[in-house]
Each structure stands twice: as structure tokens, then as C-alpha cells.
LOVOSE-572469 format. One record per atom (N, C-alpha, C): residue number from 1; x negated, y, z negated; residue in three letters; atom name. Coordinates in Angstrom, 3 decimals, always signed. Layout:
residues N
PT;NUM;X;Y;Z;ala;CA
...
end
This chain:
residues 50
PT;1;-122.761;+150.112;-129.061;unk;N
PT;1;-124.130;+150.352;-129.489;unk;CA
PT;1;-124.373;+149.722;-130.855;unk;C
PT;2;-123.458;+149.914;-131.509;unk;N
PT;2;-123.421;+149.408;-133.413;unk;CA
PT;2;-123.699;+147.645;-133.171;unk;C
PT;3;-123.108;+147.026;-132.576;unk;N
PT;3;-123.291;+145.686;-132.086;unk;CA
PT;3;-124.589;+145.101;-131.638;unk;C
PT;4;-125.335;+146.530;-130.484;unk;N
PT;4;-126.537;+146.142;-130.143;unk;CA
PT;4;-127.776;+146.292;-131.055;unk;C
PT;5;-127.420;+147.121;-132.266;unk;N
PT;5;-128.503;+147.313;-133.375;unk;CA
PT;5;-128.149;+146.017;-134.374;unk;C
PT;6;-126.891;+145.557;-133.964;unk;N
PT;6;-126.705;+144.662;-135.334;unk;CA
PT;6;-127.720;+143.347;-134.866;unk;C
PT;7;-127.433;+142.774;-133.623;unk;N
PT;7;-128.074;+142.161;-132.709;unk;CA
PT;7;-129.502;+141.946;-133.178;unk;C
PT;8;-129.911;+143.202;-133.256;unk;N
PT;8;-131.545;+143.085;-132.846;unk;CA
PT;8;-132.259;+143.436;-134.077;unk;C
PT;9;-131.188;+143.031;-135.354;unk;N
PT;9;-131.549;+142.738;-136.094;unk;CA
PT;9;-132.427;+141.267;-136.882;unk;C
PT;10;-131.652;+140.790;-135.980;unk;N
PT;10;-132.155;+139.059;-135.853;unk;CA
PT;10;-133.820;+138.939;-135.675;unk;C
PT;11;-133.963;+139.694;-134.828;unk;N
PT;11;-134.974;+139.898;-133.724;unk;CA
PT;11;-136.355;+139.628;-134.885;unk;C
PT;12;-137.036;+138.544;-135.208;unk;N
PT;12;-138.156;+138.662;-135.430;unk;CA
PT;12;-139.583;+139.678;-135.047;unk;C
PT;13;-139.958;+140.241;-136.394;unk;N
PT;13;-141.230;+140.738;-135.706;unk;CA
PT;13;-142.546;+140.342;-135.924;unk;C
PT;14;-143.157;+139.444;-135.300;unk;N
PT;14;-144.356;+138.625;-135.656;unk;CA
PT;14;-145.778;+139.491;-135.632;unk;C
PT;15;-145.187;+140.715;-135.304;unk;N
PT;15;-146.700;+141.464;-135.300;unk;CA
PT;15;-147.085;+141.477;-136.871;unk;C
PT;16;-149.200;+141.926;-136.548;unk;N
PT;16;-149.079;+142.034;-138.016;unk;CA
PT;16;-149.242;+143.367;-138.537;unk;C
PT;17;-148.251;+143.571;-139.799;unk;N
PT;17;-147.679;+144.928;-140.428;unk;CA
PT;17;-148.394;+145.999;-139.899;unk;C
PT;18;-150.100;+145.731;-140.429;unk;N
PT;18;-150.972;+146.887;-140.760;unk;CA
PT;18;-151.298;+146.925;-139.153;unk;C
PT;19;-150.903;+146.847;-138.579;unk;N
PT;19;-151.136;+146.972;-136.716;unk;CA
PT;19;-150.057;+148.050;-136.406;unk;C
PT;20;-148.882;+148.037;-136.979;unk;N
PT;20;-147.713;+148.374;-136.394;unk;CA
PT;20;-147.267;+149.776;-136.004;unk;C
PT;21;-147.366;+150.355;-135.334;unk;N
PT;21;-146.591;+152.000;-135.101;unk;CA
PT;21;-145.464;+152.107;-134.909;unk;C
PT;22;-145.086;+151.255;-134.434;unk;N
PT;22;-143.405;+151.529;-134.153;unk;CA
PT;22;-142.621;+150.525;-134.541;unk;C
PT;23;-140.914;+150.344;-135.158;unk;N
PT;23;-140.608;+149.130;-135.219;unk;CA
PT;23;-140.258;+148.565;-133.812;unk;C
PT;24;-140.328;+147.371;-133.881;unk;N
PT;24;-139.560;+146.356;-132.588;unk;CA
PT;24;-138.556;+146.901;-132.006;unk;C
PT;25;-137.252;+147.395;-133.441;unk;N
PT;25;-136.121;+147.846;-132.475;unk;CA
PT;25;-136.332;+149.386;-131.810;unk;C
PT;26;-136.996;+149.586;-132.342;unk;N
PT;26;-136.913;+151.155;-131.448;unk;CA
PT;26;-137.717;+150.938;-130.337;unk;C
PT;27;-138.449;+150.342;-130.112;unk;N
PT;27;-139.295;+150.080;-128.489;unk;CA
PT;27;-138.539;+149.187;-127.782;unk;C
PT;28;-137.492;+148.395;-128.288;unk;N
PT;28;-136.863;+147.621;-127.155;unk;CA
PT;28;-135.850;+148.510;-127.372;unk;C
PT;29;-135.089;+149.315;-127.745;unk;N
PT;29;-133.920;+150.112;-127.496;unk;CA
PT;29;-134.587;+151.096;-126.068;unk;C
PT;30;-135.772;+151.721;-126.647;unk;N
PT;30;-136.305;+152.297;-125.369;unk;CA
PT;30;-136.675;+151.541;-124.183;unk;C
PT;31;-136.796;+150.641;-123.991;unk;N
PT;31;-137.174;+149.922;-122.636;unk;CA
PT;31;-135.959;+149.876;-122.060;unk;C
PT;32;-134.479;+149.333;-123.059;unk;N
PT;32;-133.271;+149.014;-122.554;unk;CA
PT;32;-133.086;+150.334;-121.733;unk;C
PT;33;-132.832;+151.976;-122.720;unk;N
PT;33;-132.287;+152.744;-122.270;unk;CA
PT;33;-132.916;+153.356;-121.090;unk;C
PT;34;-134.268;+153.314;-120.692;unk;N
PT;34;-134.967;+153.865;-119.389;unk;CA
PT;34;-134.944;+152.560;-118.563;unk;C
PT;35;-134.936;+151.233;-118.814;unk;N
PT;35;-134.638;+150.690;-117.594;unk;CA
PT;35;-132.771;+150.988;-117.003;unk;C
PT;36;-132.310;+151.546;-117.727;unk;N
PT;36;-130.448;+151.828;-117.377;unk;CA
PT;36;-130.901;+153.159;-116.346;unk;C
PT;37;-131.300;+153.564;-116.841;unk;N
PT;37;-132.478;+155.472;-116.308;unk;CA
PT;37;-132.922;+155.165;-115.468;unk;C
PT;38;-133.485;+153.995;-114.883;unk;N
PT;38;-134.229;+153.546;-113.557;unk;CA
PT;38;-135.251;+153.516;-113.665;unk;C
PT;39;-136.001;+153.529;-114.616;unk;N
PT;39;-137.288;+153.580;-114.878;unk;CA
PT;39;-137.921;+151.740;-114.529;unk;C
PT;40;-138.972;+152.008;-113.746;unk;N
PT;40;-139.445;+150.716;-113.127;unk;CA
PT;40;-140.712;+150.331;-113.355;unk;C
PT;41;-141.482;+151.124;-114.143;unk;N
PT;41;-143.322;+150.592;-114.482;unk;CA
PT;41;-142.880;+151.202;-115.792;unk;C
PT;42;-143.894;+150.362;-116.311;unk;N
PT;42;-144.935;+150.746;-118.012;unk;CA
PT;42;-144.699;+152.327;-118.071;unk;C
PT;43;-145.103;+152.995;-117.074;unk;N
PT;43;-145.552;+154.441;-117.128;unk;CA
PT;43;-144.081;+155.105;-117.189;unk;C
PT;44;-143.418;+154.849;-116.452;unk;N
PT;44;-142.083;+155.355;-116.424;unk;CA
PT;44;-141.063;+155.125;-117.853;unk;C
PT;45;-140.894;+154.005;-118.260;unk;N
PT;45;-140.870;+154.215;-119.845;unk;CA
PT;45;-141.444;+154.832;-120.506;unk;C
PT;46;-142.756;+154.953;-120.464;unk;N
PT;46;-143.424;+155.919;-121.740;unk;CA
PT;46;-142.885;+156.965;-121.607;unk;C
PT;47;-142.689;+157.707;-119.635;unk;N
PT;47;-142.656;+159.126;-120.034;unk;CA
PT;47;-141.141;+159.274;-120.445;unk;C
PT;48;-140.084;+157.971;-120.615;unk;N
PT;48;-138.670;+158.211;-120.599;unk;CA
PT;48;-138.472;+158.745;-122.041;unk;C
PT;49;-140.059;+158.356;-122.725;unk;N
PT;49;-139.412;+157.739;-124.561;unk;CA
PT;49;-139.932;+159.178;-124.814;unk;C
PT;50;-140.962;+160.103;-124.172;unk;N
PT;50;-141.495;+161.152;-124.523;unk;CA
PT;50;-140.088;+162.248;-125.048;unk;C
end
């Protein structure tokens, strides 16, 4: 896991600041960990991250 945060550190975030609610890495950590969960639509992530 320490590897996959170091990783996605790289990870540019081109959004702009005053837009932002969440960082990058925490919404792609959540997509990773509910698509492992089986989660298969938009909707099914959200309710994984709830």
C-alpha cells in the first residue's frame, strides 16, 4: 500500500484549486478499492466511499 501512495504521488492534479473537494489521491484510492469490492457503476463507488 506505502508504494501505492508513494506512486500517486507523481500523479498530477490539473484541477483548479478553488474547485477542489477532495484530493486526487483519495478518489482514485477509492475507485481502486470498490472496484477490488466489485463495484461496477459511478453509483456503486459512491455508495462504497460512503
Amino acid at each position: 500500500m506505502e508504494q501505492l501512495l508513494e506512486w500517486m504521488e507523481i500523479i498530477e492534479d490539473i484541477r483548479q484549486h478553488r474547485k477542489v473537494r477532495h484530493n486526487i489521491k483519495d478518489i482514485l484510492i477509492i475507485i481502486l478499492l470498490a472496484t477490488l469490492a466489485n463495484a461496477d457503476t459511478w453509483e456503486q463507488i459512491a455508495d462504497f466511499a460512503l
